[in-house]
C-alpha positions as CSV (number, residue, x, y, z in Angstrom):
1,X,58.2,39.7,60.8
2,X,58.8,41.5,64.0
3,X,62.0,40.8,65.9
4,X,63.2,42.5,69.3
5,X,66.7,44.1,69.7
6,X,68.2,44.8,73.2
7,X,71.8,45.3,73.6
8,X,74.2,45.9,76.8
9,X,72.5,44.6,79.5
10,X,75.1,44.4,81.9
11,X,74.1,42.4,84.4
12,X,75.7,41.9,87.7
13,X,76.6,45.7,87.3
14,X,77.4,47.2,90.8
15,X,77.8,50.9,92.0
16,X,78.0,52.5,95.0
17,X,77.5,50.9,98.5
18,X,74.0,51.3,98.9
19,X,72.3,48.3,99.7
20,X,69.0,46.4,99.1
21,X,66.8,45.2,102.5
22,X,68.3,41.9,101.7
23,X,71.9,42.4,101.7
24,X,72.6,42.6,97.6
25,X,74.1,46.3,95.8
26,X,71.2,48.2,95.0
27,X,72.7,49.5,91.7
28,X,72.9,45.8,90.4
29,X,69.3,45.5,91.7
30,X,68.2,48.0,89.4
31,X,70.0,47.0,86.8
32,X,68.3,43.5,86.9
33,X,64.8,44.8,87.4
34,X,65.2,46.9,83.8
35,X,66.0,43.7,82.3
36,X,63.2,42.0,84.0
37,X,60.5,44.6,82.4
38,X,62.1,44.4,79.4
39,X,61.2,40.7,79.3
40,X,57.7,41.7,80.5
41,X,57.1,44.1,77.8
42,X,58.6,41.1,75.2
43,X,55.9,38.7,76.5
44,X,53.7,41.4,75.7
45,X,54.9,42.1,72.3
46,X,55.4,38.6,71.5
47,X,58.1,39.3,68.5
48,X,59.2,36.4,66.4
49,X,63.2,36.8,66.9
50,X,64.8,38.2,70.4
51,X,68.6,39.2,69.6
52,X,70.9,40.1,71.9
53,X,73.8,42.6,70.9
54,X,76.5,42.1,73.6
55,X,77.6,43.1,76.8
56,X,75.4,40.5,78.9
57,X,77.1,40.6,81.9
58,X,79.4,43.4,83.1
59,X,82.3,41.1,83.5
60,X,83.5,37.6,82.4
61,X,82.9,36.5,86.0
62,X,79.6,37.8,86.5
63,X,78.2,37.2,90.4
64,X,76.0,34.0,90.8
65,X,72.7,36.4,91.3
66,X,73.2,37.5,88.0
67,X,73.9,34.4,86.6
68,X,70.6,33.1,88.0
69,X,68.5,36.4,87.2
70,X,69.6,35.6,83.4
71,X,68.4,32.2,83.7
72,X,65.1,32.9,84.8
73,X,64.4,35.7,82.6
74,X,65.4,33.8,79.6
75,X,63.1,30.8,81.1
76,X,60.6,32.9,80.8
77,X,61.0,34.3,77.2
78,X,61.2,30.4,76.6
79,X,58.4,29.3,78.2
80,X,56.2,32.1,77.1
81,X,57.8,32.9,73.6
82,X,58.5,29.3,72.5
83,X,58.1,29.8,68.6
84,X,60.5,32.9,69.0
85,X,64.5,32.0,68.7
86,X,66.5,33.8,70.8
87,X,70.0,35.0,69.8
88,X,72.5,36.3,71.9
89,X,76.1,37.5,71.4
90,X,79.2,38.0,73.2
91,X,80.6,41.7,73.6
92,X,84.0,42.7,75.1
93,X,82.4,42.6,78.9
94,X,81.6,39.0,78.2
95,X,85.1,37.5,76.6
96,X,88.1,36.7,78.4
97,X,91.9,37.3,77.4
98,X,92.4,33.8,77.1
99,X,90.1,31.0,75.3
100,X,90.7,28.9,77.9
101,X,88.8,30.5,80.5
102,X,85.9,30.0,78.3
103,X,82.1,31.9,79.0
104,X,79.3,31.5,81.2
105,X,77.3,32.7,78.5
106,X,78.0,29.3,77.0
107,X,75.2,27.8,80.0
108,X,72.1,29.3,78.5
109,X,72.3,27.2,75.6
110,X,70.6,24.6,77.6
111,X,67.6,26.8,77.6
112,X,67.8,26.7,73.7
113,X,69.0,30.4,73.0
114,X,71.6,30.9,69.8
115,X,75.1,31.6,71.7
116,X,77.8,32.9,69.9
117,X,81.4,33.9,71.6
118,X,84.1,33.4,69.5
119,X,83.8,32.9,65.4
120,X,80.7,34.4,63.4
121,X,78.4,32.2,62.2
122,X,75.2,32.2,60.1
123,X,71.9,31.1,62.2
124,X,69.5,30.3,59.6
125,X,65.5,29.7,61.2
126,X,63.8,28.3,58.3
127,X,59.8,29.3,59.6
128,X,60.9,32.5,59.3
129,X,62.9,32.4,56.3
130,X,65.1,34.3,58.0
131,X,69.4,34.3,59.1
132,X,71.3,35.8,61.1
133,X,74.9,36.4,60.8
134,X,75.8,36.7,64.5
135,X,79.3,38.6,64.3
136,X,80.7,38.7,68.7
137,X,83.4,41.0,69.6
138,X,85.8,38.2,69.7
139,X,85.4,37.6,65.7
140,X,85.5,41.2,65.4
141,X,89.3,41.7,67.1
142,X,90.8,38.6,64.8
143,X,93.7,40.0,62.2
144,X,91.3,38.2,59.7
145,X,87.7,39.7,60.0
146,X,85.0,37.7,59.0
147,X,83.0,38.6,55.6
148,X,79.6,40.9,56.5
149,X,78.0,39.3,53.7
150,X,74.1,38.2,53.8
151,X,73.5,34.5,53.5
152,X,71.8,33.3,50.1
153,X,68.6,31.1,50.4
154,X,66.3,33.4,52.9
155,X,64.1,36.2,52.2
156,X,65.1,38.2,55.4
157,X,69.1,38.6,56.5
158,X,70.0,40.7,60.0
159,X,73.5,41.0,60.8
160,X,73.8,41.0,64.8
161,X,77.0,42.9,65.6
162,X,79.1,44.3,68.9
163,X,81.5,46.5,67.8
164,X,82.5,50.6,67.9
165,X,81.5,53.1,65.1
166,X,84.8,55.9,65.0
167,X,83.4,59.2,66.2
168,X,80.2,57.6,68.2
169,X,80.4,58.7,71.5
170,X,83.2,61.0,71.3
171,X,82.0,64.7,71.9
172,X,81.3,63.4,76.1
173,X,83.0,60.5,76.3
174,X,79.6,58.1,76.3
175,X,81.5,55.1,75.0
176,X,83.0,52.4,76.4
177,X,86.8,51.3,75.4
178,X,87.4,48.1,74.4
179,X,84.8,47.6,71.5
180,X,86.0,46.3,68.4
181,X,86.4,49.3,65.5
182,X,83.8,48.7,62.2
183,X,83.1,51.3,59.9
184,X,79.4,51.8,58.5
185,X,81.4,51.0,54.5
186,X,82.4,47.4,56.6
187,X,78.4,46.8,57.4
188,X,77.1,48.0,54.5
189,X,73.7,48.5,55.4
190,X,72.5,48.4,52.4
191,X,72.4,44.7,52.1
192,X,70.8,43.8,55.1
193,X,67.3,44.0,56.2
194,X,68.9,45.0,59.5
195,X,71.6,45.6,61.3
196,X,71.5,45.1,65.2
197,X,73.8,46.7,67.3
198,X,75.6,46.8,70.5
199,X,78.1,48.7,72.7
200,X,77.4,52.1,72.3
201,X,74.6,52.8,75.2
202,X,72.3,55.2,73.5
203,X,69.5,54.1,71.4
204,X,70.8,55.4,68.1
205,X,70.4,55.0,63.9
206,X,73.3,55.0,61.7
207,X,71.4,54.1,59.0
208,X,67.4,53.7,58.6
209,X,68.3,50.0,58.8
210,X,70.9,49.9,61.1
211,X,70.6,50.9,64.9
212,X,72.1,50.5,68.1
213,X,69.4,49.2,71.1
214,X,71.6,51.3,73.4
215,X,71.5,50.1,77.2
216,X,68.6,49.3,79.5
217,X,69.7,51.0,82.3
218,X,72.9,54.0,83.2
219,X,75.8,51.7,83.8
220,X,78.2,54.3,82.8
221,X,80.3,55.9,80.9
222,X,79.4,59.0,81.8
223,X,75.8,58.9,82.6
224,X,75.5,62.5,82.6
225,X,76.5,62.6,79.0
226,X,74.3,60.4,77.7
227,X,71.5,62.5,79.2
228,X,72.7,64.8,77.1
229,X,72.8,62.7,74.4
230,X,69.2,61.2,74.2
231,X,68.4,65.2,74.9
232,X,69.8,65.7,71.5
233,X,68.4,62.8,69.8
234,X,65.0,63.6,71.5
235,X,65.0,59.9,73.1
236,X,65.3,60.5,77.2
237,X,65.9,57.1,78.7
238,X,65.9,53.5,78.2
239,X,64.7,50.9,76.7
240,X,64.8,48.8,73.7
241,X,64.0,48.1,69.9
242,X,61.1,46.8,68.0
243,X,61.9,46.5,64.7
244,X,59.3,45.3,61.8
245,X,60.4,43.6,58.6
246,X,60.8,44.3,55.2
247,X,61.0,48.1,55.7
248,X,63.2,48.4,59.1
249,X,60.6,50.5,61.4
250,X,62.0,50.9,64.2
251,X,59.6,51.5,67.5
252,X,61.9,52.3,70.6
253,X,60.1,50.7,73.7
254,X,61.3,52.7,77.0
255,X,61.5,51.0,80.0
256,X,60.7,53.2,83.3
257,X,64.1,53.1,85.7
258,X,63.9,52.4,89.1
259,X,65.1,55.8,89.8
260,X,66.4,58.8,88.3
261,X,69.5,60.6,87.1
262,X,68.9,64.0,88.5
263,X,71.4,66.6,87.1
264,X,70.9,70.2,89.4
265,X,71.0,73.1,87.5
266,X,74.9,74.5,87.9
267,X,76.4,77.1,90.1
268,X,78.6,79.6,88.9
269,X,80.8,79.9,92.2
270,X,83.0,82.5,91.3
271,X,82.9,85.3,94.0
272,X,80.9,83.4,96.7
273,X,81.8,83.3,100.0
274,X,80.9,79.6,101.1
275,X,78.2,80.2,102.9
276,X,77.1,81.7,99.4
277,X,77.4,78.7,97.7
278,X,76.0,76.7,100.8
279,X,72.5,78.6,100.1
280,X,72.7,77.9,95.9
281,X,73.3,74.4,97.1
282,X,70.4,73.8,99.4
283,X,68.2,76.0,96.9
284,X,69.2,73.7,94.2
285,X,68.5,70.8,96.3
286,X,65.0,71.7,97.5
287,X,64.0,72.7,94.0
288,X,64.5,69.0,92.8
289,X,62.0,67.8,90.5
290,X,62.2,64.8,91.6
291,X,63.1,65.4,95.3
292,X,66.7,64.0,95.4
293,X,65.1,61.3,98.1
294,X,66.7,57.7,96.8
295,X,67.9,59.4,93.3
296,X,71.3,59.4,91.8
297,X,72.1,63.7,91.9
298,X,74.9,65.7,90.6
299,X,75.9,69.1,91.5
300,X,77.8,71.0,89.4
301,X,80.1,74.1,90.4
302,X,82.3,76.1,88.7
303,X,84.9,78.4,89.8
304,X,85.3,77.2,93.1
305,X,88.6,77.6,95.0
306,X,90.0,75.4,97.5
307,X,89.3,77.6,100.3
308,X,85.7,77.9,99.6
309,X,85.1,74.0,98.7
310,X,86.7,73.4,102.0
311,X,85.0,76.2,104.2
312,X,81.5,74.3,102.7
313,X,79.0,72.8,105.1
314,X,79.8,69.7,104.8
315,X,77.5,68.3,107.8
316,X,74.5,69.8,105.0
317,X,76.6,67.8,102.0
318,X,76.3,64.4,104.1
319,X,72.7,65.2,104.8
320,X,72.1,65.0,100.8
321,X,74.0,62.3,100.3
322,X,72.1,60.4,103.2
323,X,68.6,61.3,101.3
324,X,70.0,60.1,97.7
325,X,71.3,57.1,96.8
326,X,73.9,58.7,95.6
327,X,74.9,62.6,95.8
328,X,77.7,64.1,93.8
329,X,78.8,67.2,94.5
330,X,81.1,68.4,92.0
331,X,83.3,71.5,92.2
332,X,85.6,72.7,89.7
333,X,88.3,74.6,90.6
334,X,89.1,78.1,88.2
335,X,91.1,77.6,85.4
336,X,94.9,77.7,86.2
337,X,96.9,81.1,84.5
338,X,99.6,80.6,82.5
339,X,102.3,81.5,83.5
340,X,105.5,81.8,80.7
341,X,109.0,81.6,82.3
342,X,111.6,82.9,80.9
343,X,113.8,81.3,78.4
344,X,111.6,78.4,79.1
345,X,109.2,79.3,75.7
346,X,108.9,76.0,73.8
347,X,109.9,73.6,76.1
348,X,107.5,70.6,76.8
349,X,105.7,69.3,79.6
350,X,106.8,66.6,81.2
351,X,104.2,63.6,81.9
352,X,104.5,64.6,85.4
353,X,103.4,67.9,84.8
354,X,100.7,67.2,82.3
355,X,99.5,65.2,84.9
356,X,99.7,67.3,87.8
357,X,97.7,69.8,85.6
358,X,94.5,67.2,84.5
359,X,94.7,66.0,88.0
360,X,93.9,69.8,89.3
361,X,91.2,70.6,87.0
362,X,89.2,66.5,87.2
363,X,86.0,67.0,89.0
364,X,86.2,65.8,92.7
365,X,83.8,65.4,95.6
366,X,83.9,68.1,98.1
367,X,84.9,65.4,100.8
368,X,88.2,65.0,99.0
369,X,91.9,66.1,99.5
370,X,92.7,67.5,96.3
371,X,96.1,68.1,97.1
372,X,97.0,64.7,98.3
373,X,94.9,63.0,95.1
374,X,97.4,65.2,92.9
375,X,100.5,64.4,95.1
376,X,99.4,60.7,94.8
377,X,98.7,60.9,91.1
378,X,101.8,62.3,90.2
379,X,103.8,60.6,92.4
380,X,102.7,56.9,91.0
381,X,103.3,58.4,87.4
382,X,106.8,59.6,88.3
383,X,107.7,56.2,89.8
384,X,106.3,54.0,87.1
385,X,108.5,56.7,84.8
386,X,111.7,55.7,86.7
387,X,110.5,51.9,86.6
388,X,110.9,52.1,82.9
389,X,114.2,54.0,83.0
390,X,112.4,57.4,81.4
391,X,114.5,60.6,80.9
392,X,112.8,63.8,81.8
């Protein structure tokens, strides 16, 4: 049996204000046309089982283009796939605070696809002597957690799961808060024939049997992590599973983006007069493989004072940012120097201050007032401090 596994497709995602000929945000545009060649590829690759692994929709009140764009695509895995089930989950993205509010994802059940939002249940498809234990995040945050236990009767058992492995993610900050904790003891493997997973965003095996799809397109955190990421795990981009049963192998099928993340070698600013940096800049810039042209770029800079990011041309910086779809230049200022008061050895920070402190060293665009985004910063933390009738 071959069965498909995508996972976080977040529709309806939207970034930046750049927008498409006909009025719509051109980062939720690309976001849908990923999902779109996914489902070309699948009606290609006609597998027996399609699961979904979460994180649908990028909020609970996705916009009516997305709701439609989902419709249609899964029409079509219908229409052309109509011996293959389709089983879809919700993730945290897709579940409201309170039950009442209820889920769109409830809608494509019309179409005949497997929805599960709230409690896990076992999905048994009897031509495939197959089930599917179809565990959403909402099941996964109860006090009482449902058993991960294989259903008795079928030849073939996948557990379908969105939830958060400890640890994944954590050297850059590539995953998302929110998901529901599991450990790999909880979904022991072992007595599956897979284990589909969702929330993390990089395609990623925990166990020969167990994977995450990862995301079909950068719709953060940290984009520029993740690059590094798949660098490490040898798997650039996105895309999603194909998975063959008995034995679990795994085929990853990448899916070409509509455009690039395009991370510029960095600048080490320290000592440069800004017309210095200026010329690394533009260098960098015209370098570009790909040109920068419609792109989403970052710029890195270290050591960079305040005087130099603000004597910058910044008529050159627009001129970048006009050409990509979105241009990110990124200047950190040198590290702060310690300096120990006296008599004031051991005494801690106060939230204020440890604020003040991240706030000066977080990575801004050049086009920013530092100082006033640190005064604001630790102004609103000092008030909400008094609000709560904090000492110190």
């Amino acid at each position: 049996m071959k069965l498909a596994h995508l996972a976080d497709l977040h529709l309806g995602f939207r970034q930046y204000d750049r927008q498409t000929p006909r009025g719509g945000n051109q980062r939720e545009a690309d976001v849908a046309e990923a999902f779109r060649k996914v489902v070309d590829d699948l009606l290609e690759q006609r597998p027996e089982l399609i699961l979904l692994a979460g994180d649908v929709f990028h909020s609970v009140r996705p916009t009516n283009p997305a709701i439609l764009f989902l419709f249609q695509q899964l029409h079509r895995l219908r229409t052309g796939l109509p011996e293959s089930p389709v089983v879809m989950i919700a993730g945290e993205h897709d579940t409201p605070r309170s039950v009442e509010t209820g889920t769109i994802l409830r809608l494509y059940e019309a179409l005949g696809v497997e929805v599960v939002v709230d409690q896990a249940r076992h999905i048994t498809f009897p031509k495939l002597d197959c089930s599917v234990l179809a565990a959403p995040h909402q099941a996964m945050v109860q006090p009482e957690r449902p058993a991960l236990r294989p259903q008795r009767g079928t030849t073939r058992n996948v557990l379908l799961l969105h939830g958060h492995l400890p640890g994944l993610g954590d050297k850059r900050g590539t995953t998302e808060y929110g998901g529901a904790l599991v450990d790999e003891h909880e979904l022991a493997p072992a007595q599956w024939d897979y284990v589909a997973l969702g929330h993390y965003h990089v395609a990623q095996s925990i166990a020969p049997n167990a994977w995450y799809a990862g995301s079909v397109e950068y719709v953060t955190p940290n984009p520029w992590g993740q690059l590094q990421d798949e660098e490490e795990l040898g798997r650039r981009g996105k895309g999603y599973l194909l998975v063959e049963l008995p034995g679990s192998r795994v085929t990853f099928r990448p899916i070409t983006p509509a455009r690039r993340h395009v991370e510029l070698p960095p600048i080490e600013g320290k000592g440069l007069t800004p017309k210095e940096l200026d010329e690394r800049i533009a260098a960098a810039v015209a370098k570009a493989k790909p040109a920068i042209d419609e792109q989403i770029v970052r710029q890195l800079a270290f050591d960079v004072s305040r005087s130099t990011a603000r004597d910058l041309d910044h008529a050159a910086i627009r001129s970048y940012k006009a050409r990509a779809l979105h241009f990110q230049l990124d200047l950190r200022r040198p590290e702060p120097q310690r300096v120990e008061l006296s008599g004031a050895s051991g005494r801690r920070q106060t939230l204020p201050e440890t604020v003040q402190e991240f706030l000066e060293r977080r990575p801004l665009d050049a086009d920013l007032d530092r100082a006033e985004f640190v005064r604001a910063g630790v102004e609103y933390v000092a008030t909400a401090g008094a609000d709560a009738g904090e000492v110190g």
